[in-house]
N, CA, C and O atoms as CSV, one atom per row, in Angstrom:
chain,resi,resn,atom,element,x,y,z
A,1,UNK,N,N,-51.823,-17.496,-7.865
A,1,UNK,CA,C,-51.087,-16.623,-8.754
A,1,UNK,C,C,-49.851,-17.347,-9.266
A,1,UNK,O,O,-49.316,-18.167,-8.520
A,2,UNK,N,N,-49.275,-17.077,-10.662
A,2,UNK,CA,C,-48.352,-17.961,-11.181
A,2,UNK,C,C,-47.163,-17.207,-10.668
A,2,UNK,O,O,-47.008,-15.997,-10.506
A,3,UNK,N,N,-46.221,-18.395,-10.412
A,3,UNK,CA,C,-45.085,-17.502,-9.585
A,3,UNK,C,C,-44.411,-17.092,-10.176
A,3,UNK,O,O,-43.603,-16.421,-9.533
A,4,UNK,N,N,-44.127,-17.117,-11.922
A,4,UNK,CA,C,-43.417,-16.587,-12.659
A,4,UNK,C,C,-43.987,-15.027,-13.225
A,4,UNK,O,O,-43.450,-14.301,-14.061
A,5,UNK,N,N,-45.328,-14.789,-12.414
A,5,UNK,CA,C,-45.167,-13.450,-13.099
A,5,UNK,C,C,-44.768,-12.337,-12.492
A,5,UNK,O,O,-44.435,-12.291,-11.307
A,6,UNK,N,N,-44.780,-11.474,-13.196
A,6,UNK,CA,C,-44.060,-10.061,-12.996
A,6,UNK,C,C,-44.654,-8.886,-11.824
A,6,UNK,O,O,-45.817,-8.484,-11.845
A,7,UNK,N,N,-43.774,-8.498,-10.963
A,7,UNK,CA,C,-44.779,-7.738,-9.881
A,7,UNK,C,C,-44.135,-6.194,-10.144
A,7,UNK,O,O,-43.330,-6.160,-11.074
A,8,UNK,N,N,-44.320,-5.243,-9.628
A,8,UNK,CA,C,-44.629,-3.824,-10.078
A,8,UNK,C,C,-42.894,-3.494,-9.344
A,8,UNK,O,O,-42.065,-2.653,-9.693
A,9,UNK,N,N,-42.830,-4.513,-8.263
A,9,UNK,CA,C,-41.460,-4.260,-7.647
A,9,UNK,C,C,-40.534,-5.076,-8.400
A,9,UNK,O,O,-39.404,-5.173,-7.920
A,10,UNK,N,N,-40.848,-5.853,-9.786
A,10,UNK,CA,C,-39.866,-6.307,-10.575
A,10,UNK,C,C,-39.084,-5.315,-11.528
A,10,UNK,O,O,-37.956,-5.049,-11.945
A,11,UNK,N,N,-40.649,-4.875,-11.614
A,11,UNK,CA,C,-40.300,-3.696,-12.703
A,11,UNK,C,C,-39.631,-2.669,-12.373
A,11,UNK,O,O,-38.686,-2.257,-13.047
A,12,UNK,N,N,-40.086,-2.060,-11.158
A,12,UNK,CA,C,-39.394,-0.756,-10.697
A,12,UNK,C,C,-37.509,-1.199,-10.489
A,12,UNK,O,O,-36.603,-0.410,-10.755
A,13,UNK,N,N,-37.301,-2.678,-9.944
A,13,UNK,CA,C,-36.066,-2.896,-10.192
A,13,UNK,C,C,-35.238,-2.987,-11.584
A,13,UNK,O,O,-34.010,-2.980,-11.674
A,14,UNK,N,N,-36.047,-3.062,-12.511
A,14,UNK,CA,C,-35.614,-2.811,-13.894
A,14,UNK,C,C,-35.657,-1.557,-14.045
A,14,UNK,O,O,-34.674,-1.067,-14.601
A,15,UNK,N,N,-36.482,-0.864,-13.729
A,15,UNK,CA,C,-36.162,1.137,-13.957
A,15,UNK,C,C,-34.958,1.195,-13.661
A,15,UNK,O,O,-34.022,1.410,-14.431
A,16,UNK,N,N,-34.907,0.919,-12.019
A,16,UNK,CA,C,-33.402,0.963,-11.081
A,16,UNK,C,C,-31.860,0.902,-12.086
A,16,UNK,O,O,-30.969,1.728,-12.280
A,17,UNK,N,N,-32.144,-0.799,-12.669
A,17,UNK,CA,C,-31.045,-1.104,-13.039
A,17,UNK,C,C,-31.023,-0.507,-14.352
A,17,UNK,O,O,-29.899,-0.713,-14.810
A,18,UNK,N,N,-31.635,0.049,-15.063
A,18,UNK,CA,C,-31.774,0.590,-16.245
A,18,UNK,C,C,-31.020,2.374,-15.652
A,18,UNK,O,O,-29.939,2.933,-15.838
A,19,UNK,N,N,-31.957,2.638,-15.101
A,19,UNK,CA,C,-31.132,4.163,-14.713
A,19,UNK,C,C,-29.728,4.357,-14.038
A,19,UNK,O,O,-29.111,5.399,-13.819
A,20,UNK,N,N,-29.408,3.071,-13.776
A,20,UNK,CA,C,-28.229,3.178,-12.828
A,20,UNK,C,C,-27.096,2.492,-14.077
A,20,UNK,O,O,-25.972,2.334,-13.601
A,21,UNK,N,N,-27.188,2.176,-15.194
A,21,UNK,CA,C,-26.228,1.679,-15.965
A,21,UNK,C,C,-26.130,3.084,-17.308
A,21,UNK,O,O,-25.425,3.095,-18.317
A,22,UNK,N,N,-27.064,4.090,-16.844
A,22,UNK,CA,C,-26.683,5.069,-17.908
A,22,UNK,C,C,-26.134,6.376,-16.786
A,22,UNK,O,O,-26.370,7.571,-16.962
A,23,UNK,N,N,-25.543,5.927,-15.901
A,23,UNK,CA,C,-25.013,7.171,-14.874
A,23,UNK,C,C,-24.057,7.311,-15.162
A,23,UNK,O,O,-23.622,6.280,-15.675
A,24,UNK,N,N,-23.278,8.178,-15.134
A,24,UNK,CA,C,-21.708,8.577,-15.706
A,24,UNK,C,C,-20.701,7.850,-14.965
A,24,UNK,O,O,-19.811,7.211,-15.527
A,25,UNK,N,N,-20.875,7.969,-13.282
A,25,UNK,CA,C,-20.407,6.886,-12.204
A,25,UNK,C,C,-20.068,5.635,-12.547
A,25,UNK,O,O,-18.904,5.243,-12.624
A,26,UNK,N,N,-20.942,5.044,-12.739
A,26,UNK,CA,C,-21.355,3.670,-12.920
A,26,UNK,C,C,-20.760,3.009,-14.660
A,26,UNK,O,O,-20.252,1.946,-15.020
A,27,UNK,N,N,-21.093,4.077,-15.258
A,27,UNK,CA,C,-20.657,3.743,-16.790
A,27,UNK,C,C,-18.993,4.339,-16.916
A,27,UNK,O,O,-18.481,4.020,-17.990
A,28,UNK,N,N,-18.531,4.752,-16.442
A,28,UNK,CA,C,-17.237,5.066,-16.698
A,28,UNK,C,C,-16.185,3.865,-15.720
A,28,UNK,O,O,-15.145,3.372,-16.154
A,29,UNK,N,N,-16.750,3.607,-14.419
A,29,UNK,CA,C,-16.076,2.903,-13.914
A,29,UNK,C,C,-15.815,1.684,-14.824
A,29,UNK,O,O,-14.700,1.316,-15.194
A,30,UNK,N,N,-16.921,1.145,-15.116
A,30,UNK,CA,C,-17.141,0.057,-15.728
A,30,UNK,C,C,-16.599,-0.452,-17.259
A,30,UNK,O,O,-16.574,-1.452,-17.976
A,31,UNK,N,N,-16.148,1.095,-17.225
A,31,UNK,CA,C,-16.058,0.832,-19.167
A,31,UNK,C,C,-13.957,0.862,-18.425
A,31,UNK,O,O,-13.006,0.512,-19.123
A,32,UNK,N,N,-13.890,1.145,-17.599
A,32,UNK,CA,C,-12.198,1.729,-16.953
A,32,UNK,C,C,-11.842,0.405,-16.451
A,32,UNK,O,O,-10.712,-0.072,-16.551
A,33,UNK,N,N,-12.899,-0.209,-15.876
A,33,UNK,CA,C,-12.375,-1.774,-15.621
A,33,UNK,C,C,-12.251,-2.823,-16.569
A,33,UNK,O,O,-11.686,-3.894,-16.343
A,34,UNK,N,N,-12.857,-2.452,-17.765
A,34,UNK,CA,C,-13.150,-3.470,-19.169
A,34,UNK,C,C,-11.382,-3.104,-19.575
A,34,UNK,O,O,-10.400,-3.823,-19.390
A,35,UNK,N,N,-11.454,-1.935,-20.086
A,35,UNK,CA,C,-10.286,-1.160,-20.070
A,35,UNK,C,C,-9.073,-2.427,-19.952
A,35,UNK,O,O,-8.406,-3.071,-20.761
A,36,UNK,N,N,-9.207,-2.373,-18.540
A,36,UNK,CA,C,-7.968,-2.488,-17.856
A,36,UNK,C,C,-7.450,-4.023,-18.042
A,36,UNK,O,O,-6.330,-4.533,-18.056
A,37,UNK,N,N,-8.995,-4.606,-18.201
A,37,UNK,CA,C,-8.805,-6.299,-18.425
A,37,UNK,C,C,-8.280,-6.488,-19.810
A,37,UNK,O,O,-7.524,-7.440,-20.002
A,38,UNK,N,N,-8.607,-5.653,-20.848
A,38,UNK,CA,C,-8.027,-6.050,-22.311
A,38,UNK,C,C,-6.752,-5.285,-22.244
A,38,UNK,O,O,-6.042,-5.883,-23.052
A,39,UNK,N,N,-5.945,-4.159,-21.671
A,39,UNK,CA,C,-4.522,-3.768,-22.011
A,39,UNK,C,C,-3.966,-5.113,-20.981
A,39,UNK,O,O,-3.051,-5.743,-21.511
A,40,UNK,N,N,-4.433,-5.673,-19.472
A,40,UNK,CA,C,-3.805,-7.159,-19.238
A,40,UNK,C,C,-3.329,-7.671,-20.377
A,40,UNK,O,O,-2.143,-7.673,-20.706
A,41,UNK,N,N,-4.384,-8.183,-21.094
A,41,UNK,CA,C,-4.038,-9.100,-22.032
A,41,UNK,C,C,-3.502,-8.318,-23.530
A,41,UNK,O,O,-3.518,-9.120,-24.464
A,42,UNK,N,N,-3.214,-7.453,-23.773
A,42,UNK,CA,C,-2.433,-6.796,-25.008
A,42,UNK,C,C,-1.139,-6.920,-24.829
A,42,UNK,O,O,-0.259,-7.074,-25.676
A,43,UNK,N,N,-1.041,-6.822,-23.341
A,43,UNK,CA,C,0.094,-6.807,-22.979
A,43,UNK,C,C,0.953,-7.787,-22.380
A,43,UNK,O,O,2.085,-7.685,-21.908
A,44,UNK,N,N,0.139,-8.795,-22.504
A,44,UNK,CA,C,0.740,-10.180,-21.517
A,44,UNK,C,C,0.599,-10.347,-20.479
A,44,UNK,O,O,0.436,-9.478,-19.622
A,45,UNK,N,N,0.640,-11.794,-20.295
A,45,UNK,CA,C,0.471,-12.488,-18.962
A,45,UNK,C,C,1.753,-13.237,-18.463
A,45,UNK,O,O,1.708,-14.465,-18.393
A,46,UNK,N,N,3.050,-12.476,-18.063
A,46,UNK,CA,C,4.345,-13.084,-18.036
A,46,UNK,C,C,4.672,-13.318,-16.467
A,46,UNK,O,O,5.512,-14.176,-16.197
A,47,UNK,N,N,4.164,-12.729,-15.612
A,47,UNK,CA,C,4.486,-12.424,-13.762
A,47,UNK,C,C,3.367,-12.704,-13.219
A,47,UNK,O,O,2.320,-12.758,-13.863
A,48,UNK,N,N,3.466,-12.943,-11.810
A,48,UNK,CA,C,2.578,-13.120,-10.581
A,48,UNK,C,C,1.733,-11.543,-10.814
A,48,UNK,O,O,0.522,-11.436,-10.619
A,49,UNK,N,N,2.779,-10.170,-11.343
A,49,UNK,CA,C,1.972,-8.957,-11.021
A,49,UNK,C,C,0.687,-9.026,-12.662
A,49,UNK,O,O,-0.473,-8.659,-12.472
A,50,UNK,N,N,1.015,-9.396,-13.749
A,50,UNK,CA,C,0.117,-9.507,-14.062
A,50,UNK,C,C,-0.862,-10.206,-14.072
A,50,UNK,O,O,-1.887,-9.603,-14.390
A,51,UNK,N,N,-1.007,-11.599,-13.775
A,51,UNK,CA,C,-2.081,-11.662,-12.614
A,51,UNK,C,C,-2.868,-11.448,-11.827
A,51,UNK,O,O,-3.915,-12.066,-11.632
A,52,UNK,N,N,-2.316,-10.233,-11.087
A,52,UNK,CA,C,-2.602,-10.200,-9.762
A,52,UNK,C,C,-3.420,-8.729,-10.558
A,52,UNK,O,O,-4.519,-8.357,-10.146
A,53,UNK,N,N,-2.919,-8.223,-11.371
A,53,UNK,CA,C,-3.296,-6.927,-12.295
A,53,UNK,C,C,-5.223,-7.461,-13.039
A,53,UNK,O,O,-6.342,-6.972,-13.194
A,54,UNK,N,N,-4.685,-8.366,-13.198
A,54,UNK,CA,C,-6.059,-9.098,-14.186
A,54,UNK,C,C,-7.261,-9.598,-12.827
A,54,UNK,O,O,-8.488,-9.690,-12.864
A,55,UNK,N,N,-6.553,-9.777,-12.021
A,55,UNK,CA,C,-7.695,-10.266,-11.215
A,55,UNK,C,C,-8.054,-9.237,-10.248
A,55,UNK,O,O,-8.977,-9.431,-9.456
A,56,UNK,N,N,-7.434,-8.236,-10.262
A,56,UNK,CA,C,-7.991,-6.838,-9.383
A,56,UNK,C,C,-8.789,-5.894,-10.534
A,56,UNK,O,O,-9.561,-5.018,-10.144
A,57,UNK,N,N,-8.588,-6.091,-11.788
A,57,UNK,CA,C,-9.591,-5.562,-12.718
A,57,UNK,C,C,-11.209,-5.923,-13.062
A,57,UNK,O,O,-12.227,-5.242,-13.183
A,58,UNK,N,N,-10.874,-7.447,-13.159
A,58,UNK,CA,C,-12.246,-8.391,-13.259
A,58,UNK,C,C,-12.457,-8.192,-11.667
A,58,UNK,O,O,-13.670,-8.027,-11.802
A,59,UNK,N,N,-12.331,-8.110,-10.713
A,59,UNK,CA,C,-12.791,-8.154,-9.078
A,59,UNK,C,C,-13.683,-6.393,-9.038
A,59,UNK,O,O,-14.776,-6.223,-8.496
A,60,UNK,N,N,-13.036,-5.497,-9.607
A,60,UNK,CA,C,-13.925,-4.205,-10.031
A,60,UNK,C,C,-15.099,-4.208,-10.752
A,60,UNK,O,O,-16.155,-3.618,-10.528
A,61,UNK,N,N,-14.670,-5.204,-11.954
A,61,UNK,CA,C,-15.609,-5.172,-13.179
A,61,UNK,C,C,-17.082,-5.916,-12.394
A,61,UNK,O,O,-18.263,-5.605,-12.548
A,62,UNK,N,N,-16.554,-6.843,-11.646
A,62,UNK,CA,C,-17.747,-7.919,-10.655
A,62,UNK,C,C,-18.249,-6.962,-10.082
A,62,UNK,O,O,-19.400,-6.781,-10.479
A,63,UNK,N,N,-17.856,-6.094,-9.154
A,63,UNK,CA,C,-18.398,-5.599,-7.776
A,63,UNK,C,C,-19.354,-4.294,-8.947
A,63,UNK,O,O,-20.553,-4.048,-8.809
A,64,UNK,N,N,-18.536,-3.703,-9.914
A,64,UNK,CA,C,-19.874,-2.562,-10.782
A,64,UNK,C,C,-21.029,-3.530,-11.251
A,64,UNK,O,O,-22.161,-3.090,-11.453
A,65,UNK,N,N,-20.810,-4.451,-11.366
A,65,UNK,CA,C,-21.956,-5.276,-11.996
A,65,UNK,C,C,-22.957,-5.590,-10.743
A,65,UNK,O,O,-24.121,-5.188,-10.748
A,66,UNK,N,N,-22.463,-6.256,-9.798
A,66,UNK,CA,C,-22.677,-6.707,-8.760
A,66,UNK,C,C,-23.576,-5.547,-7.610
A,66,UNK,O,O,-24.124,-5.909,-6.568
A,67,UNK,N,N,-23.535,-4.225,-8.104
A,67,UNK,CA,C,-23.894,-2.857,-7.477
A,67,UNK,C,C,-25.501,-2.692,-8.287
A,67,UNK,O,O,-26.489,-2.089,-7.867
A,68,UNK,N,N,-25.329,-3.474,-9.595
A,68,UNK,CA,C,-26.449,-3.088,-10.154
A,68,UNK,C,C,-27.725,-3.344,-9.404
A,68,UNK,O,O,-28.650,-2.540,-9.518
A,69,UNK,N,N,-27.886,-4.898,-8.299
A,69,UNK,CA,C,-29.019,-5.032,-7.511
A,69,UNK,C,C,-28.857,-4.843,-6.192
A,69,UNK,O,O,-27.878,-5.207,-5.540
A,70,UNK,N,N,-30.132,-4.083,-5.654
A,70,UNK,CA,C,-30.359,-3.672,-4.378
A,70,UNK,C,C,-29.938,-4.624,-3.480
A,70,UNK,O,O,-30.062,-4.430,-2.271
């Protein structure tokens, strides 16, 4: 069997990640962490706290993404 093809548990993980990126949970967090990374930068990058602001936003934005596989 070719190892590149597709098994029924590929797919059902595409249902998964497909149903789980139109959940209100999942889509609001995600759109609140995008959010948060572009007012960072509207607003400048002048201190250690914005920094520390930008990289606790993208560290959210990772872990919702990162939730998408089992």
């Amino acid at each position: 069997m070719n190892s590149k093809s597709v098994t029924s548990s590929d797919l059902n993980g595409f249902k998964d990640w497909r149903s789980k990126i139109t959940e209100a949970e999942w889509l609001g967090q995600t759109l609140a962490s995008l959010c948060w990374v572009v007012s960072v930068f509207v607003y400048g990058l002048s201190s250690i706290g914005d920094y520390l602001q930008l990289f606790a936003a993208l560290l959210w934005l990772f872990a919702n993404i990162a939730s998408l596989k089992k």
